[in-house]
KEVEXFI-673229 format. One line per 5 residues: number of its first residue (from 1); their letters; for each residue x, y, z of C-alpha. Coordinates in Angstrom, 3 decimals, decimal comma, padded with zeros to 6 digits. Layout:
// residues N
NUM> A> X/Y/Z; ...
This chain:
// residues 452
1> XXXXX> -092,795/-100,782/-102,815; -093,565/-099,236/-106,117; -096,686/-098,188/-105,648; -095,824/-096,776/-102,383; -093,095/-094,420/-104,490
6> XXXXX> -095,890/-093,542/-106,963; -098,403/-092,696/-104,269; -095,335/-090,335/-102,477; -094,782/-088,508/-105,297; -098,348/-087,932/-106,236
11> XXXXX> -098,829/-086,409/-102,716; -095,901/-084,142/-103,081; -096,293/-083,397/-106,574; -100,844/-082,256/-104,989; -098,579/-080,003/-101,869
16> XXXXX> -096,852/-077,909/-104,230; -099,468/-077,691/-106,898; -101,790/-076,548/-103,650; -099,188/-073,916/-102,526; -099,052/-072,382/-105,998
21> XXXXX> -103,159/-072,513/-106,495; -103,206/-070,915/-102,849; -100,891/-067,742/-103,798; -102,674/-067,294/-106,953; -106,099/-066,799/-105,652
26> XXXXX> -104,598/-064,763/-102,967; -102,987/-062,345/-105,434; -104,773/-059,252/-106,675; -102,845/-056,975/-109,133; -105,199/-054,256/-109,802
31> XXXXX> -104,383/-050,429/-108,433; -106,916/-048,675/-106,010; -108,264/-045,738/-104,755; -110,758/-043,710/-103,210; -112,678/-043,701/-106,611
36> XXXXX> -112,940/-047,421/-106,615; -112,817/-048,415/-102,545; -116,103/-050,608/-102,844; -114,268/-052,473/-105,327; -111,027/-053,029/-102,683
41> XXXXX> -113,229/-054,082/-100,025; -115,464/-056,602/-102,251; -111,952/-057,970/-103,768; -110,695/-058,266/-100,124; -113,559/-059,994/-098,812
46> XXXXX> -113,146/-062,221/-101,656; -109,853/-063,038/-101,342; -109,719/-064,043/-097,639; -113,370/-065,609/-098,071; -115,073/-062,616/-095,145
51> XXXXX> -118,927/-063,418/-095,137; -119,665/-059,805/-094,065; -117,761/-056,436/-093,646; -118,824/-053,235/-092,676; -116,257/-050,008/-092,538
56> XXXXX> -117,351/-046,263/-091,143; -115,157/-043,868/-093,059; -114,517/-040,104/-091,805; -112,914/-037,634/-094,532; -113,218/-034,157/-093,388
61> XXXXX> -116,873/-034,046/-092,721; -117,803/-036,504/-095,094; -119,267/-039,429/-093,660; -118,905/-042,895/-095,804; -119,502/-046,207/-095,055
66> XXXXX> -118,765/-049,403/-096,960; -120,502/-052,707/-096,514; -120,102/-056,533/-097,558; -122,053/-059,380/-097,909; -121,208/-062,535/-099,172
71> XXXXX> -125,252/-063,798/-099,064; -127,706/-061,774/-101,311; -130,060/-063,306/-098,431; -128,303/-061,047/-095,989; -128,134/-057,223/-095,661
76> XXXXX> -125,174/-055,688/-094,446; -125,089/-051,914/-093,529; -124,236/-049,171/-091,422; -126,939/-050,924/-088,937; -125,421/-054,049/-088,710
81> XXXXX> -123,696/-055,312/-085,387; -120,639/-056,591/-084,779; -118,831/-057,650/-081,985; -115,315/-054,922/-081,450; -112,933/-057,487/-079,975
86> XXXXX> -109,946/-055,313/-078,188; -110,934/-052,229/-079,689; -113,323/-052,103/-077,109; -110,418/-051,439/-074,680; -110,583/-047,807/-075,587
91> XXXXX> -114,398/-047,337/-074,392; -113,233/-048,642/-071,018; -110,291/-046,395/-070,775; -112,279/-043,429/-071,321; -114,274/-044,712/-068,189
96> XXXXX> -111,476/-045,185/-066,192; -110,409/-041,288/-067,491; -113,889/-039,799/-067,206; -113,097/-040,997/-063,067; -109,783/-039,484/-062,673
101> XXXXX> -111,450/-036,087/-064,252; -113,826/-036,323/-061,314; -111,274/-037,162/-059,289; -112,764/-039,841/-057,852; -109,106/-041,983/-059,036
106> XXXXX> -105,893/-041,040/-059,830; -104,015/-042,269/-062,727; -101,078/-043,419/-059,657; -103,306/-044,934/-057,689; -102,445/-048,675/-057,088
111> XXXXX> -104,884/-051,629/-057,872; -104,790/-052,870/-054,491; -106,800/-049,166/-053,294; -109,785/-050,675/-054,832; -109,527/-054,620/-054,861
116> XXXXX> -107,516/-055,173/-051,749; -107,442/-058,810/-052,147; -105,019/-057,902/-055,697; -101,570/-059,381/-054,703; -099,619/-060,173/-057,885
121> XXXXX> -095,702/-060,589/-057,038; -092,343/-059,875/-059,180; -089,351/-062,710/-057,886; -091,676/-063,880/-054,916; -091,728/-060,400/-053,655
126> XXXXX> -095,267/-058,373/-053,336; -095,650/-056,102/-056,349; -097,498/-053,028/-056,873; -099,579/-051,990/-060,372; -100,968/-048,985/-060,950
131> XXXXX> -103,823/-047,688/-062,953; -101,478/-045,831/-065,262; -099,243/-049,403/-065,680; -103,037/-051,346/-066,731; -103,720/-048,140/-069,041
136> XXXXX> -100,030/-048,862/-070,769; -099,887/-052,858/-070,446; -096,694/-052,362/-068,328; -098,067/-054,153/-065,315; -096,038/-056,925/-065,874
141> XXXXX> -098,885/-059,407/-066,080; -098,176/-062,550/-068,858; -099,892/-062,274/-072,207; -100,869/-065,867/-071,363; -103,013/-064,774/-068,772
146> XXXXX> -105,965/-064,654/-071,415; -106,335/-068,686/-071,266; -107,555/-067,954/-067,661; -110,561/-066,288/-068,267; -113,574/-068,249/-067,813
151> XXXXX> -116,471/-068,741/-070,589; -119,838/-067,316/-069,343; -122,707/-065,074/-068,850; -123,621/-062,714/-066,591; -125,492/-065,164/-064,957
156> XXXXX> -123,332/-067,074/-064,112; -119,631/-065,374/-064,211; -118,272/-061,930/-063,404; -115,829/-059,565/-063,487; -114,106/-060,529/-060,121
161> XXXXX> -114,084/-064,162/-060,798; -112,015/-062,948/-064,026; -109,339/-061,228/-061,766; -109,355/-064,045/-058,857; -108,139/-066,342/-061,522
166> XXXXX> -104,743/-063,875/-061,316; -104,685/-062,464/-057,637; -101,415/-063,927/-056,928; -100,280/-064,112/-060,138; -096,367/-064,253/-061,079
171> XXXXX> -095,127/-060,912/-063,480; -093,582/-061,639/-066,378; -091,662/-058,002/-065,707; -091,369/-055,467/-062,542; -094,337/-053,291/-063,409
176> XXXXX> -093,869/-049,855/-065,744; -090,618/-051,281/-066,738; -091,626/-053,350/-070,008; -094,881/-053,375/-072,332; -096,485/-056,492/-072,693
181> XXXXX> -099,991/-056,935/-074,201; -102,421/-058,724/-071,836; -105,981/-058,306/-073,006; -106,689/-058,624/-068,610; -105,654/-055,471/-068,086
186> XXXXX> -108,297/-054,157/-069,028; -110,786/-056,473/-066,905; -109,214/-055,127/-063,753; -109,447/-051,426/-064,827; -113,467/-052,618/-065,142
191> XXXXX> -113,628/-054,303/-061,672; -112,227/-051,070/-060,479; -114,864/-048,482/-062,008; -116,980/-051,098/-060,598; -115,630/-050,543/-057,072
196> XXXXX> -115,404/-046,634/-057,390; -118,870/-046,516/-058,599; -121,193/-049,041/-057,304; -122,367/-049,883/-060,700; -121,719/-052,521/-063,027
201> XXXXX> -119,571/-052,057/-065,149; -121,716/-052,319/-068,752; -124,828/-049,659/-066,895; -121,683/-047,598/-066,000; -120,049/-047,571/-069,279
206> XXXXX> -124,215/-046,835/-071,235; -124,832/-044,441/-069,008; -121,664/-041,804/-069,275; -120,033/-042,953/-072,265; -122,505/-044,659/-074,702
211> XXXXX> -125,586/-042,448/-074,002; -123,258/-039,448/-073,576; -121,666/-039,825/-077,657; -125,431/-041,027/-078,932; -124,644/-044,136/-079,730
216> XXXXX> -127,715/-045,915/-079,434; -127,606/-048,763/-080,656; -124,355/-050,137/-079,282; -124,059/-052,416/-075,894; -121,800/-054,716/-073,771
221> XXXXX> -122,715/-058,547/-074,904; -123,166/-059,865/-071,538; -124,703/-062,894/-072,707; -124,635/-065,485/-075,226; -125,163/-065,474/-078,764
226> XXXXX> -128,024/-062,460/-079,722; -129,778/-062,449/-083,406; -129,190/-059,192/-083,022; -125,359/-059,462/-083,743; -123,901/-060,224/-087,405
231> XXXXX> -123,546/-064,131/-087,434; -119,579/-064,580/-086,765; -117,086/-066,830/-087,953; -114,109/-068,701/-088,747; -111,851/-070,534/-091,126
236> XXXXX> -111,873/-073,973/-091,177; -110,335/-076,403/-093,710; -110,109/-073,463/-096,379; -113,312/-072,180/-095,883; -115,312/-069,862/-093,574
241> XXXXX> -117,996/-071,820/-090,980; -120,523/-069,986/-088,780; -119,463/-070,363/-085,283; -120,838/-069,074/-082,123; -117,526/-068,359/-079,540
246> XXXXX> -118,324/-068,783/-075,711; -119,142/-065,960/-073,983; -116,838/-064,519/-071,686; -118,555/-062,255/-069,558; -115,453/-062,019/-066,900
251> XXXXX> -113,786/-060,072/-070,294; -115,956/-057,703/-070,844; -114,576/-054,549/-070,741; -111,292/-055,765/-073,049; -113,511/-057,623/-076,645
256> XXXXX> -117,166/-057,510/-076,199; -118,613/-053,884/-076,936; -121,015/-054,557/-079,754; -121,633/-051,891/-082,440; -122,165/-050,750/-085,861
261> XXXXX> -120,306/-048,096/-088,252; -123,559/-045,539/-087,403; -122,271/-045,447/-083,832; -118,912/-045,713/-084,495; -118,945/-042,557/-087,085
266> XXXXX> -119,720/-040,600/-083,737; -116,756/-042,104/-081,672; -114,157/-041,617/-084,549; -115,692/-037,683/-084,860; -114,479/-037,551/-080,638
271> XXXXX> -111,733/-039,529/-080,080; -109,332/-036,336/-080,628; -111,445/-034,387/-077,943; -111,480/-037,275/-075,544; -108,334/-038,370/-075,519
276> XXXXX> -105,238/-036,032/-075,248; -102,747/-037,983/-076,840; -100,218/-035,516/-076,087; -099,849/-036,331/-072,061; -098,403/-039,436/-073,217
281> XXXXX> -095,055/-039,294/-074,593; -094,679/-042,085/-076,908; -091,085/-044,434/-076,978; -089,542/-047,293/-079,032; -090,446/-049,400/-076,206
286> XXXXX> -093,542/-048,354/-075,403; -096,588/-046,456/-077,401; -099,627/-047,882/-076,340; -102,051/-045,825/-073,921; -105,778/-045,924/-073,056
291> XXXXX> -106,722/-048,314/-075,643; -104,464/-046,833/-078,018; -101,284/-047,015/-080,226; -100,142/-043,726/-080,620; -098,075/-042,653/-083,007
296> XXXXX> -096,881/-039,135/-084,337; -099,514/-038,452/-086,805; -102,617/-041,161/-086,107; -103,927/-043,100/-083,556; -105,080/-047,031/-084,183
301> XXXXX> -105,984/-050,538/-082,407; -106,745/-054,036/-083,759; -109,210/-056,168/-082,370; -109,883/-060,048/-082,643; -112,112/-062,522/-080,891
306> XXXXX> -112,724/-065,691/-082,145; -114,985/-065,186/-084,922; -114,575/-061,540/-085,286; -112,162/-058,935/-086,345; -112,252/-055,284/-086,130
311> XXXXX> -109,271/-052,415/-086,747; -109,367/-048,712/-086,300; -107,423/-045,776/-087,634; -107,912/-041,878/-086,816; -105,442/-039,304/-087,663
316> XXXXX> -104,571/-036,710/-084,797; -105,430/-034,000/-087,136; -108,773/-035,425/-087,361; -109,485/-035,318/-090,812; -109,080/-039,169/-091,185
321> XXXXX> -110,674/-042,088/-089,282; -111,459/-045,801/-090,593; -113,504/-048,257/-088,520; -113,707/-051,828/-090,512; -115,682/-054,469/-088,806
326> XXXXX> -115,228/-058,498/-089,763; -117,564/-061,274/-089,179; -114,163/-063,310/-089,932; -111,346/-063,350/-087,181; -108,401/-062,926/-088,597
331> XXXXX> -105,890/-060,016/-089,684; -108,233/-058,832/-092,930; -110,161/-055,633/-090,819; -106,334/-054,664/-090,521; -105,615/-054,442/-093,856
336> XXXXX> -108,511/-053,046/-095,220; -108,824/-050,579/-092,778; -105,109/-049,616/-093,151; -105,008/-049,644/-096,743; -108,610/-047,350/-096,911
341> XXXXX> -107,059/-044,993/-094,757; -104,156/-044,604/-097,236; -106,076/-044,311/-099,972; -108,193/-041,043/-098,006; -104,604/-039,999/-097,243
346> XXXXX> -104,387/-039,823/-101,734; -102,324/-043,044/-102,018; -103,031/-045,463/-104,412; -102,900/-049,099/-103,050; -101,986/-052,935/-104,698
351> XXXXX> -103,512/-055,567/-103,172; -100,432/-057,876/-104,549; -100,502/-061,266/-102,482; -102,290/-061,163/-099,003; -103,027/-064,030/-097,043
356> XXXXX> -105,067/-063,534/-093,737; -103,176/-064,905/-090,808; -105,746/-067,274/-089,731; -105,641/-068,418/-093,309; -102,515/-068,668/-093,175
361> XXXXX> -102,393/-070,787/-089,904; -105,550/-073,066/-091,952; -103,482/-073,523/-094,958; -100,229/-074,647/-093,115; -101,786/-077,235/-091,143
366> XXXXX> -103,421/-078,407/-093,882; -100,158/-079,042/-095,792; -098,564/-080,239/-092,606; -101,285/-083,137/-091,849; -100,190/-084,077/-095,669
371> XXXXX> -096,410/-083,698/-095,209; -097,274/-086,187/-092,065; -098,539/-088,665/-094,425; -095,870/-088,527/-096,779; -093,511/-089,244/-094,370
376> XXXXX> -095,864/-092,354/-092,859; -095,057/-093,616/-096,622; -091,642/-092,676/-096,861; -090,280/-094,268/-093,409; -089,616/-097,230/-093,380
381> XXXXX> -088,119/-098,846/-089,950; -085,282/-100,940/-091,474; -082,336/-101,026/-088,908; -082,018/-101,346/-085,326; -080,405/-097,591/-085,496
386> XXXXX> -083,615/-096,055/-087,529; -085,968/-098,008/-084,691; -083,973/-096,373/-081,993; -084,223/-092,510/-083,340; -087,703/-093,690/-084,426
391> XXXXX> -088,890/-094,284/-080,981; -086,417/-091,717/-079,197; -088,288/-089,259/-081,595; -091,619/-090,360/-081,436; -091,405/-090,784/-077,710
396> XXXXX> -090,027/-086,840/-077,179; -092,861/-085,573/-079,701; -096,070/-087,180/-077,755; -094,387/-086,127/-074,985; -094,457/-082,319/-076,193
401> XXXXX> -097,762/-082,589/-077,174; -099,120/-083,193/-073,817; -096,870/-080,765/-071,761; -097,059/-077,985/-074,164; -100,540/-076,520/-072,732
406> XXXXX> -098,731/-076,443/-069,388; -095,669/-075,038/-070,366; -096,911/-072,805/-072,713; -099,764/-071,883/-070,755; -102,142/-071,748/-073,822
411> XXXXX> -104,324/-074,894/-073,371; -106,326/-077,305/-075,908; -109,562/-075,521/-075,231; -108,173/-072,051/-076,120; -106,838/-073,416/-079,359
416> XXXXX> -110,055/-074,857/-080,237; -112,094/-071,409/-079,357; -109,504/-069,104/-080,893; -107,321/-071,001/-084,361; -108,810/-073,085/-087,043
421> XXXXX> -109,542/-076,530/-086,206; -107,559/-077,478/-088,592; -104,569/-076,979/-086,224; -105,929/-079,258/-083,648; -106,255/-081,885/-086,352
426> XXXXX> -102,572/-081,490/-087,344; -101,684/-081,609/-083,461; -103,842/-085,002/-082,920; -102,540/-086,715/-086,479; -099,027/-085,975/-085,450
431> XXXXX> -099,502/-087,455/-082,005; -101,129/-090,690/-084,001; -098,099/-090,585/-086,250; -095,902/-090,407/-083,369; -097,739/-093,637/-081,647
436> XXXXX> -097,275/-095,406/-085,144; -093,757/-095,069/-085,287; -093,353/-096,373/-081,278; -095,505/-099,064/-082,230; -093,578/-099,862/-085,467
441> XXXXX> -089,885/-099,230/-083,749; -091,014/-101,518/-080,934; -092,011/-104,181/-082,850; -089,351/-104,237/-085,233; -087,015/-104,367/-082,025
446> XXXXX> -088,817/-106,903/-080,751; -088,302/-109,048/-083,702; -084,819/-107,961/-083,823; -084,018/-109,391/-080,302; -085,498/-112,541/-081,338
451> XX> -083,542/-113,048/-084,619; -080,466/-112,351/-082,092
């Protein structure tokens, strides 16, 4: 019994000195500014443990760019490629726009023009999405919906199979009424320049959008895992581990544009001339169009795939525009890229304490798995009342751990492609803590009934 007390308070007494350890080395006091910005972005990288970073800066007509690397072994430029996660979604809208110009489409036009076999419905009734609604993320389609895109190449997956998955999908909302995010959206704007040109969709999108802004050495990743690319990753356990994500062809046109900061100078330098911002009137409910988030005095958009990160900022003046590219998913492109921007803008910036959200997520399970086992030591099943809630509890818990991917929608495999693994661990030690307490009410009942 004693030692079980001394080994409790030993494990709380290693959770709290953990927390306090994991703020300090997340905590940065120093002041920065555009005289000292390689400094931010090596300190960043540092703090939230990024392998690589790469950010294209714009300042007038200054071009800068920034670069990271963790390895000496590895060189990290303006040359090196990264994969833009849902910052890509603004390349394909300024397909879907370079159409409408043409009019060969029109921004009213509903889905169902092009892919006739489209039937979504809103309360069991038939709905109708427009191209405008998929520009906006008002079509109503669930946020969930991005579990139900299948891994694969262009060998063996496509666009369409993407949208069959959601033909006859239930809305969340009657479509243009509510914004919802759903990365899909932007796979069914692809399947339709598809249908309107004959092409697919990544020779489209090379041809009169790549080709047409230079940038050379950017290109659709419609396969798996290319040399070519910066070697992604994720956290794991409090560290960062190589790891090569799935491919997911069928989601092309919404996370997997590959580039570098050369290219991606030349996109910042035409985003203002491509896109008029000021068609779209921007509300409190809604400010996202064409791949953007507008706003009155800058456009942005955050990216993430499962091992990499990406965040861009241009001002509608045009005088500002930050591209920061991560070989780390996570929230850490955001920040930098955010704070950089400020700093062009004359600010000066404090770190102060910053934790990366998938850090963040790391870290928690971590101290949950050890909070579990603190609590295997500290219950102890001595009543018939603390073996019923034990087993009433235990029973409910397992049983949310298997329905949750089903009422949820987000499944085991998604959490395992897009969260630290750490998570799945806490899920699978609380389900065994769960069975231990069953097993331990039960047989403490057991023995109960036969004292009785």
């Amino acid at each position: 019994m004693k030692k079980r007390i001394i080994v409790r308070r030993i494990l709380l007494s290693a959770i709290f000195l953990m927390i306090i350890l994991f703020a300090v080395i997340h905590y940065d006091s120093k002041e920065y500014s555009v005289n000292n910005e390689q400094a931010y972005v090596n300190r960043i990288c540092e703090m939230t443990n990024i392998p690589s970073m790469s950010i294209a800066i714009i300042d007038k007509d200054v071009e800068i760019f920034l670069n990271y690397s963790r390895d000496d072994n590895v060189v990290i430029d303006e040359k090196s490629l990264y994969e833009l996660a849902s910052t890509t979604k603004a390349f394909t809208a300024l397909g879907i726009l370079q159409l409408e110009k043409k009019g060969r489409l029109k921004l009213t036009d509903s889905v169902d023009q092009y892919i006739s076999w489209f039937e979504p419905e809103f309360r069991n009734e038939r709905a109708t999405i427009t191209i405008q609604q998929l520009l906006e993320h008002t079509s109503g389609i669930p946020t969930w919906t991005i579990c139900l895109i299948p891994s694969g190449t262009n060998e063996n997956s496509s666009l369409r199979q993407t949208i069959e998955k959601i033909k006859n999908i239930e809305l969340n909302n009657e479509p243009g009424k509510v914004h919802e995010y759903a990365t899909i959206n932007y796979d069914i704007l692809a399947l339709i320049i598809e249908e309107v040109t004959g092409q697919k969709f990544e020779n489209y999108m090379k041809e009169n959008v790549l080709e047409a802004l230079n940038m050379q050495d950017s290109f659709f990743r419609t396969n798996n895992f290319s040399e070519e690319i910066t070697q992604g990753n994720k956290v794991d356990f409090l560290k960062t581990r190589s790891f090569d994500a799935p491919a997911y062809y069928g989601n092309i046109a919404a996370g997997y544009l590959v580039s570098n900061t050369s290219d991606l100078v030349k996109w910042m330098k035409n985003v203002n001339r491509l896109f008029d911002f000021d068609e779209f009137t921007a509300t409190n409910a809604n400010h996202y169009y064409a791949g953007w988030n507008v706003y009155d005095d800058y456009v942005c958009h955050s990216g993430n795939n499962p091992n990499y990160a990406s965040q861009v900022i241009i001002s509608r003046n045009n005088k500002v525009g930050v591209f920061a590219l991560s070989a780390l998913s996570g929230s850490s492109a955001t920040e930098a890229a955010e704070n950089i921007y400020r700093m062009h803008l004359g600010e000066t910036i404090k770190i102060g304490l910053y934790i990366d959200n998938n850090a963040l997520l790391d870290f928690a399970s971590i101290m949950a798995i050890l909070f579990l086992i603190y609590l295997l030591l500290l219950i102890r099943i001595d009543s018939k009342r603390k073996a019923i809630w034990s087993l009433l509890l235990g029973s409910i818990f397992i049983v949310g751990i298997i329905l949750s991917p089903f009422l949820l929608h987000y499944n085991y495999y998604y959490l395992y492609v897009w969260c630290p693994s750490s998570l799945l661990v806490f899920l699978t030690a609380s389900a065994c803590f769960s069975i231990i307490q069953i097993c331990n009410s039960v047989v403490w009942l057991k023995c109960y009934k036969m004292k009785d």
